[in-house]
C-alpha positions as CSV (number, residue, x, y, z in Angstrom):
1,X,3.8,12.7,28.5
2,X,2.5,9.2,27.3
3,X,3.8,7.3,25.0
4,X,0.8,7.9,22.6
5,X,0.7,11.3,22.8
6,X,4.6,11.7,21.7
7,X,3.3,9.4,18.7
8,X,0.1,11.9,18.1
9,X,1.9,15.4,18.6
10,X,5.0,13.7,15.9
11,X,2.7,13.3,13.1
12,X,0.1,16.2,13.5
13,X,2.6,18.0,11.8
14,X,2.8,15.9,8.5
15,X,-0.6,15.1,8.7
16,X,-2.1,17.7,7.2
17,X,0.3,17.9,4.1
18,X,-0.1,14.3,3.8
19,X,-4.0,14.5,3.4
20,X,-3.9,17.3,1.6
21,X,-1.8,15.6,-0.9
22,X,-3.9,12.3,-0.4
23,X,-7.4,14.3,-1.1
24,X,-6.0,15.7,-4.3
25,X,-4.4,12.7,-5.8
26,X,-7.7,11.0,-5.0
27,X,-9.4,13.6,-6.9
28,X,-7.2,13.2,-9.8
29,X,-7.2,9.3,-9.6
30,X,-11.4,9.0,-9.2
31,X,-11.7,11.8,-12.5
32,X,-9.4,9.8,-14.7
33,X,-6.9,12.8,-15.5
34,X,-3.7,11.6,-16.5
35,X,-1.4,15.0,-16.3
36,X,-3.3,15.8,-12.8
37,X,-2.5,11.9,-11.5
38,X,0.6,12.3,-13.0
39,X,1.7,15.5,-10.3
40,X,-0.2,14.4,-7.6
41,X,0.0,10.9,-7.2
42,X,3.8,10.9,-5.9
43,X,3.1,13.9,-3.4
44,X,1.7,11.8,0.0
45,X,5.0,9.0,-0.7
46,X,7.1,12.3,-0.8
47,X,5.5,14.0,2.7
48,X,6.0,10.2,4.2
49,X,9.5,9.8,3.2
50,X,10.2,13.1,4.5
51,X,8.5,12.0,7.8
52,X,10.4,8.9,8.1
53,X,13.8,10.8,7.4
54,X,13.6,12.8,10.2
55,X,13.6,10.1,12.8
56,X,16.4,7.9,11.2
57,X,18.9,8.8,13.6
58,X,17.2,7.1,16.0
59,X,16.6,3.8,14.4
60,X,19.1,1.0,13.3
61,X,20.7,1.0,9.8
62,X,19.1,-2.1,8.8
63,X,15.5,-0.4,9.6
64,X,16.6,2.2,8.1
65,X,17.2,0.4,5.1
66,X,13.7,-1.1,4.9
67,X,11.8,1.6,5.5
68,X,13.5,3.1,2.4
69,X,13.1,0.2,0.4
70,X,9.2,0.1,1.1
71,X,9.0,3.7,0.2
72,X,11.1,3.2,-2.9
73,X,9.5,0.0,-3.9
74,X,5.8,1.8,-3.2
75,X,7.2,5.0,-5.5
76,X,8.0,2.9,-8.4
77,X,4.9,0.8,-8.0
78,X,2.5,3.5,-7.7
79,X,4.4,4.8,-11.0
80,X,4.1,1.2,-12.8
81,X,0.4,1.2,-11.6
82,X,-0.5,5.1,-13.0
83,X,1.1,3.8,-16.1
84,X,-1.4,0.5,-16.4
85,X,-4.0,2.9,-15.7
86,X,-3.6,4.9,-18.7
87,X,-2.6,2.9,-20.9
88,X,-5.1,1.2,-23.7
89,X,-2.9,-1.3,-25.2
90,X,-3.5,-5.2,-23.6
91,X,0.1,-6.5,-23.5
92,X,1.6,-3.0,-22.5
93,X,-1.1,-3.1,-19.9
94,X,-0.3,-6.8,-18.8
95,X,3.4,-6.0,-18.8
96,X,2.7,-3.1,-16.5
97,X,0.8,-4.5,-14.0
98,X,3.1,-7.5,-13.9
99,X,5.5,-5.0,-13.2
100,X,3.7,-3.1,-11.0
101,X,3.1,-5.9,-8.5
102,X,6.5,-7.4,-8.6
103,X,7.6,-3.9,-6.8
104,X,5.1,-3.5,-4.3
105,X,5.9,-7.3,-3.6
106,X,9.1,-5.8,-2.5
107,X,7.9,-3.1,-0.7
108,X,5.5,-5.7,1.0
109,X,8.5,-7.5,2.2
110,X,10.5,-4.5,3.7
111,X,7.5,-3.8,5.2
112,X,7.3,-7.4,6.3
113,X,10.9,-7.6,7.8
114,X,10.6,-4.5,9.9
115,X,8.0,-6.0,11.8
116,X,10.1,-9.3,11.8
117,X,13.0,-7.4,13.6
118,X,10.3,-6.4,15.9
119,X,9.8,-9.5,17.1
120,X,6.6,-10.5,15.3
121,X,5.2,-13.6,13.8
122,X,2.2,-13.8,11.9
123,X,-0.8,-16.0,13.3
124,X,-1.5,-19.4,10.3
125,X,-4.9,-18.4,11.1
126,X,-4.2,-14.9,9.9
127,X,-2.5,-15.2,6.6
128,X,-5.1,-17.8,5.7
129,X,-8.0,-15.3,6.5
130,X,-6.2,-13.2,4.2
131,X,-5.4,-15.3,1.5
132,X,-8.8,-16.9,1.5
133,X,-10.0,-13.0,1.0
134,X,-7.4,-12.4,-1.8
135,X,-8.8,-15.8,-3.6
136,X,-11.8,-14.2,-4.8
137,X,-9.6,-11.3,-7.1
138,X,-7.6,-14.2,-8.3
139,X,-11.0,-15.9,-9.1
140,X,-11.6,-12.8,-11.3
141,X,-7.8,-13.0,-12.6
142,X,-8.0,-16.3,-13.8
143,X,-11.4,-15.1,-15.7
144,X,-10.0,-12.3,-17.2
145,X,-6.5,-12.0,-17.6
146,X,-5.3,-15.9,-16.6
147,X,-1.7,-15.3,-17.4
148,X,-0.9,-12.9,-15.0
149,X,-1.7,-15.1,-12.2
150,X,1.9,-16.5,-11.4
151,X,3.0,-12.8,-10.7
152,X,-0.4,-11.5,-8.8
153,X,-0.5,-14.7,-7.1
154,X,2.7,-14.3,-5.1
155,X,2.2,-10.7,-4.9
156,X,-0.9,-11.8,-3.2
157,X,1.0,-14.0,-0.7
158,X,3.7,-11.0,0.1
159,X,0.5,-8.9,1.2
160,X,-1.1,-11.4,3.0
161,X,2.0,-12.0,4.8
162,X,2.2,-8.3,5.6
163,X,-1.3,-7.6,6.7
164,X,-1.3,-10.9,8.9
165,X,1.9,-9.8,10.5
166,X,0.6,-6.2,11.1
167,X,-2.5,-7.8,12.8
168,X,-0.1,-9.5,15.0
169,X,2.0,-6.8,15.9
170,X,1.8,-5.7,19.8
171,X,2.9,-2.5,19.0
172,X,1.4,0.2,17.8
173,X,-2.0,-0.8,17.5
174,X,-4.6,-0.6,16.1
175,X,-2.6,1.8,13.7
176,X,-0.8,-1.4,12.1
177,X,-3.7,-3.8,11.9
178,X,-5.8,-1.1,10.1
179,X,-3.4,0.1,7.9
180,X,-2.8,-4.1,6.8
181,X,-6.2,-4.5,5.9
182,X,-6.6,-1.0,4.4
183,X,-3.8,-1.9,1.8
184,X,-5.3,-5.8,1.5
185,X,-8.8,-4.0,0.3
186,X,-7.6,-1.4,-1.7
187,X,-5.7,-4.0,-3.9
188,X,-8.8,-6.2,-3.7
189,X,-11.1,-3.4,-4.9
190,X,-8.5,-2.8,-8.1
191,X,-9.1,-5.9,-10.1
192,X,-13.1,-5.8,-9.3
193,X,-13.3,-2.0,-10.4
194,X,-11.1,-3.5,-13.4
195,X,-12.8,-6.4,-14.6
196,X,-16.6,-6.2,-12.9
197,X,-17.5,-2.4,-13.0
198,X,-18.6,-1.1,-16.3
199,X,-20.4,1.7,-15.2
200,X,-18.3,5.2,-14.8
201,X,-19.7,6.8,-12.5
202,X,-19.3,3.1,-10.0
203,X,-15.8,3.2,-11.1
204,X,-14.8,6.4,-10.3
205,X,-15.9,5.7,-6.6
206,X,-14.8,2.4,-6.7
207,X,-11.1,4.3,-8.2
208,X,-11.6,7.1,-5.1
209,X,-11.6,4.2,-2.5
210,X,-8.7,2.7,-3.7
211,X,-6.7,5.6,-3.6
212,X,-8.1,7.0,-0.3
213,X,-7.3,3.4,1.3
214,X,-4.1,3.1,-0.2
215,X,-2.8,6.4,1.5
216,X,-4.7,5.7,4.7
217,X,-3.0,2.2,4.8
218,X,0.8,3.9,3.8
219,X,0.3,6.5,6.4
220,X,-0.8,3.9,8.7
221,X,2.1,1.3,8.7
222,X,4.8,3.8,7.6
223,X,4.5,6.4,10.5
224,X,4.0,3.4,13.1
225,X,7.2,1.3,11.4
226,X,9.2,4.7,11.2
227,X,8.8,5.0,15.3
228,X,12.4,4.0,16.8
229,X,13.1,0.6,18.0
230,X,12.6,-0.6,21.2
């Protein structure tokens, strides 16, 4: 059996959980219900780690570790980020997303590193595609909420970093190069719903695609990062 139908008949099984539990914290997200988001949200993170569990015996302790620092840094993001959602008060909500960024910084960079040990090195003319992208939500940062450029700005540069390096990877694509630019537009698409769509109905799509390309873009690089090392 190929190589790519091991990969395919290994994560059938979760799949369906996964995007189950994707689907309905989508749903949650895109209606703006707090207790629903609340239960949901975590449920795709926990079908992943469970995923990625299974196959640590065959992986090396230090990949080990970073896969379970990008889960664990996405966890407490996603938790920070639900948080900033709900939450009406502008320095609480400042503080939040600072917060908020700072961890999936981190999960950016375990992400980062396990592609590193891998072997690969991100193209210049790939991480300055990405950051030039990224510019334009800092354009609407520095309109809107200026002071929380320092930390969004190099939480920018840890997922441009990330996304250039998945484009680069050899191995397994396109699954990694998808799932880097996934993640790069959903975080895009969360300070424009933010700060440029006033209309509800807009910003619950504009909320339902950066859910649904969030999970697309964990299942993505998670399941291809969590295959053993070659």
């Amino acid at each position: 059996m190929s190589r790519a139908r091991v990969r395919l008949a290994q994560t059938a099984g979760p799949a369906v959980p996964y995007l189950a539990a994707s689907a309905a914290a989508t749903v949650a997200g895109a209606l703006h219900r707090r207790r629903a988001a609340e239960i949901t949200k975590p449920l795709p993170l926990v079908v992943l780690a469970v995923q990625a569990a299974r196959g640590a015996p065959r992986r090396s302790a230090v990949h080990n570790a970073l896969l379970a620092g990008a889960l664990a840094f996405s966890f407490a993001g996603d938790r920070a980020m639900l948080l900033e959602e709900f939450t009406d008060e502008p320095s609480a909500k400042d503080r939040r997303l600072q917060v908020g960024a700072s961890l999936f910084a981190g999960a950016q960079l375990c992400l980062t590193g396990m592609m590193f040990r891998r072997g690969t090195r991100p193209r210049p003319a790939g991480v300055l595609a990405r950051t030039a992208i990224l510019a334009e939500s800092a354009t609407v940062m520095a309109r809107h909420r200026p002071r929380l450029l320092p930390v969004l700005g190099g939480y920018g540069n840890t997922l441009a970093l990330m996304s250039a390096s998945a484009g680069a990877s050899e191995q397994p694509q396109p699954h990694l190069r998808m799932g880097g630019w996934l993640f790069l537009a959903s975080d895009l698409t969360i300070i424009n719903r933010r700060h440029l769509i006033h209309d509800e109905r807009l910003a619950a799509v504009a909320e339902a695609w950066v859910l649904a390309s969030y999970f697309a873009a964990q299942w993505l690089l998670v399941t291809s990062l969590s295959e053993p090392e070659r």
